[in-house]
N, C-alpha and C positions, 0 to 999 in steps of 0.2 A: 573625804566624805562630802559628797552632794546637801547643799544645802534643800532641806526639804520647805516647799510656800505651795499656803492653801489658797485657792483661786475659790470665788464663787462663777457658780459654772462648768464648764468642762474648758477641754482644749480646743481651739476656735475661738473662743470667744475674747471679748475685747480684754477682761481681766487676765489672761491667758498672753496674749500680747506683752500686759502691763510687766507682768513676770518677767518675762521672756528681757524686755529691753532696761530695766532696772536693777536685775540683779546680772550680772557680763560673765559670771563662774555658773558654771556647769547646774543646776538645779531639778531635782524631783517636786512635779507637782501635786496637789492634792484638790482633788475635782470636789466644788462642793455647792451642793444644790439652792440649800439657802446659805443668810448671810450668819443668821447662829448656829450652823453647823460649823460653821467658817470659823468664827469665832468661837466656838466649843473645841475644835479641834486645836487650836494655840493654847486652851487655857489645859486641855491634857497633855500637852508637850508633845503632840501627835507631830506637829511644824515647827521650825521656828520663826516661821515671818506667815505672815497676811496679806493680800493685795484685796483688798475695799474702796469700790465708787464710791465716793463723798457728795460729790455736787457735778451739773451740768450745764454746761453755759445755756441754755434754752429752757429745761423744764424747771433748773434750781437744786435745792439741798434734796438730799434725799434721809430725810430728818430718822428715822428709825434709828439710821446708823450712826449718828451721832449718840443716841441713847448707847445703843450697842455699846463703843468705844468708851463711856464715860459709867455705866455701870459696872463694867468686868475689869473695869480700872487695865486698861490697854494701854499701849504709847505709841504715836505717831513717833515714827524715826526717819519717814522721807515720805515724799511725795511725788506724782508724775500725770503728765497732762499725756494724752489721746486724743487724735483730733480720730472725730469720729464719722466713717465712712458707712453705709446701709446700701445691701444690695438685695435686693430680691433675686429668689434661688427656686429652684426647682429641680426633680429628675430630666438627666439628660434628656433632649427630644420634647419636654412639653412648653408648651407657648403660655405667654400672657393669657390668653383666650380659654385655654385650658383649665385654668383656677378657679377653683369654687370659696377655698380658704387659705386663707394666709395666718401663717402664726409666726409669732414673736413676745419678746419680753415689752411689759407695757410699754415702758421709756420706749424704746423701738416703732412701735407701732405710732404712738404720740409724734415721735420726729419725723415720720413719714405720712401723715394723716391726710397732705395735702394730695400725696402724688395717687394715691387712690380713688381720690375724687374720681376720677376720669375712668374707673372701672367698679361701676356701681353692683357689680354682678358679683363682687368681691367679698365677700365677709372675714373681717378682721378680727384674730381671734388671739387675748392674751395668752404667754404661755410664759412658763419660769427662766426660762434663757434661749437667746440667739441662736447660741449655736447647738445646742443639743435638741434644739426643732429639727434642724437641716439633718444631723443626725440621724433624727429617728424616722423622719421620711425618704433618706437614704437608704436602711437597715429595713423596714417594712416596703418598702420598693412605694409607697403610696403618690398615686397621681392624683389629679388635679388639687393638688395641696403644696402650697407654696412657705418658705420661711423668707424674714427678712437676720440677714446676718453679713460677716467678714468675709471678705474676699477668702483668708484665711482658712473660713469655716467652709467652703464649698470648695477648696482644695483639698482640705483633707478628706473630704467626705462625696468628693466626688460630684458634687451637684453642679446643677446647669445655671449660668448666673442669667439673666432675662432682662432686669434692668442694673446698672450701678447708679451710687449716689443718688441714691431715691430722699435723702434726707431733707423736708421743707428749706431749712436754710444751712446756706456751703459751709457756714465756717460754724461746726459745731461742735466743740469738745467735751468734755469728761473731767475731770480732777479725780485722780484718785490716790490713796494715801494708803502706805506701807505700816503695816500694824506689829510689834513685838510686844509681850508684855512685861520686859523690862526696858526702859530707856536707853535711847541711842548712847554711844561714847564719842562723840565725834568732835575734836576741839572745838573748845568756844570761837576759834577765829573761822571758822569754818560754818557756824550756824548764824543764818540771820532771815528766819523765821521761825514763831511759835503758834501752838494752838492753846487757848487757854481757857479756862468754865468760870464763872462767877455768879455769886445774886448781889443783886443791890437791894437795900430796906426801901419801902415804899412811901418815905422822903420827897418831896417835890426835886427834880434837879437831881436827884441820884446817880443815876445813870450816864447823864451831860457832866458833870465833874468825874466820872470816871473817863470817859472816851475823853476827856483834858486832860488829864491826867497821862493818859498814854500821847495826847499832841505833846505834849511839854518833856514828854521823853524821848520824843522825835522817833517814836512807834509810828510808822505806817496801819491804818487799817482797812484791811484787805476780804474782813469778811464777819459780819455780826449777825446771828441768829441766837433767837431767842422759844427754848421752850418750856412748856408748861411743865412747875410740878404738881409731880403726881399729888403729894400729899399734904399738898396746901394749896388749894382753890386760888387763884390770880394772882399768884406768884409767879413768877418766869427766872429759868435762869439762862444767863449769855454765852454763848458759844462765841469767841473772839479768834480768827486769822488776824496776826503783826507781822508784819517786818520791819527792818532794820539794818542798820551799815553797822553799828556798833552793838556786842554782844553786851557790853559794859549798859549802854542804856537801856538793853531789855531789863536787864538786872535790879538797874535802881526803879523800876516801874514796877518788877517784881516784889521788891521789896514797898512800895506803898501801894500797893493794888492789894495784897495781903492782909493791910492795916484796915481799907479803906470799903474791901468789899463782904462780902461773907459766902463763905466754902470758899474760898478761892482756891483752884488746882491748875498743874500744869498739865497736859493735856500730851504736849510735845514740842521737841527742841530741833529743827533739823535744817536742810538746805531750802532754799526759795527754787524752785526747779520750773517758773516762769517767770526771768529776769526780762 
């Protein structure tokens, strides 16, 4: 039996990829337009995995999703980087010159915001995903209407690529992280990264004794975001990325981050998949 993972998006697009090169057995996908559908569909057993963008080395977290992940009580059980390519696409036969619009997903458009400069005749226009633009101006035959998306997405879909690697700057990746809503199983010798949530009291130094706390556990920290809660005005809580060589010193960190913080939860336990 096919492992069945929901993509936000369709097929073409970079989460589609993510699938593809993460999981190496055989897999049915699940095309889904936003990210709570994505995550509705795990929480009815419709999937059993999730591929969700988390962060972008150029624009940053993509914070919603992080709510997502930590209110439907999900678990990170692996992760995977994309280095990320943008091509502008069109119906075979039409030129640069030809376009009146261009669509794509914000992120998309943002990454490429430079190279348009130079075609002010251009109008840039958000759209819910890459590749199911290229899609739907393949399937409507619609001209002077351009997508930016995957090389991927203009094979399947038959489009004419016009520019590649349109994206502002070359080295630009993705993070995106594997969601089940029970915990990975994978031995402890085998994990040496987590994700983890916390609040601290509003204490002077709070905060700084906690991030010492994980130096002194010889926790690497790879990644802190912090957001607002809902239901108490200038509270914040942390979003923490660790790693680690020793599964044993996440442990004794777990065990006084616990004592030391308030809600402390694990978020997720799995491999470090950019060593």
């Amino acid at each position: 039996m096919n492992r069945k993972v929901a993509i936000q998006g369709i097929k073409g697009s970079f989460h589609h990829q993510v699938a593809r090169e993460y999981f190496s057995e055989d897999i049915d996908i699940l095309e889904c337009l936003s990210f709570d559908i994505l995550v509705d569909s795990l929480l009815d057993k419709t999937v059993n995995s999730a591929v969700m963008a988390i962060e972008n080395s150029i624009a940053g977290s993509i914070i919603p999703n992080y709510a997502l992940i930590d209110n439907n009580q999900l678990h990170i059980i692996g992760e995977h980087y994309v280095n990320i390519h943008h091509n502008l696409m069109a119906l075979p036969g039409q030129k640069i010159d030809d376009l009146r619009e261009v669509y794509s997903h914000p992120m998309a458009l943002l990454q490429c915001k430079q190279f348009f400069k130079q075609f002010p005749h251009i109008k840039l226009v958000e759209d819910a995903d890459t590749a199911e633009t290229a899609r739907r101006i393949q399937q409507n035959g619609l001209k002077g209407v351009g997508a930016i998306a995957s090389k991927t997405a203009a094979e399947l879909f038959g489009m004419g690529i016009l520019a590649e690697n349109i994206q502002t700057i070359r080295d630009n990746s993705t993070r995106f992280v594997i969601l089940q809503t029970k915990n990975s199983v994978l031995p402890e010798e085998d994990i040496n990264k987590a994700s983890v949530k916390f609040m601290t009291d509003h204490k002077r130094g709070s905060l700084a004794t906690v991030l010492n706390v994980m130096s002194d556990c010889r926790l690497n920290l790879t990644k802190l975001q912090s957001l607002p809660v809902i239901e108490t005005p200038w509270k914040y809580s942390f979003f923490v990325d660790v790693t680690f060589e020793k599964y044993d010193d996440f442990k004794k960190a777990k065990s006084l981050l616990d004592i030391m913080t308030e809600s402390f939860k694990i978020l997720g336990e799995y491999k470090n998949a950019k060593l």
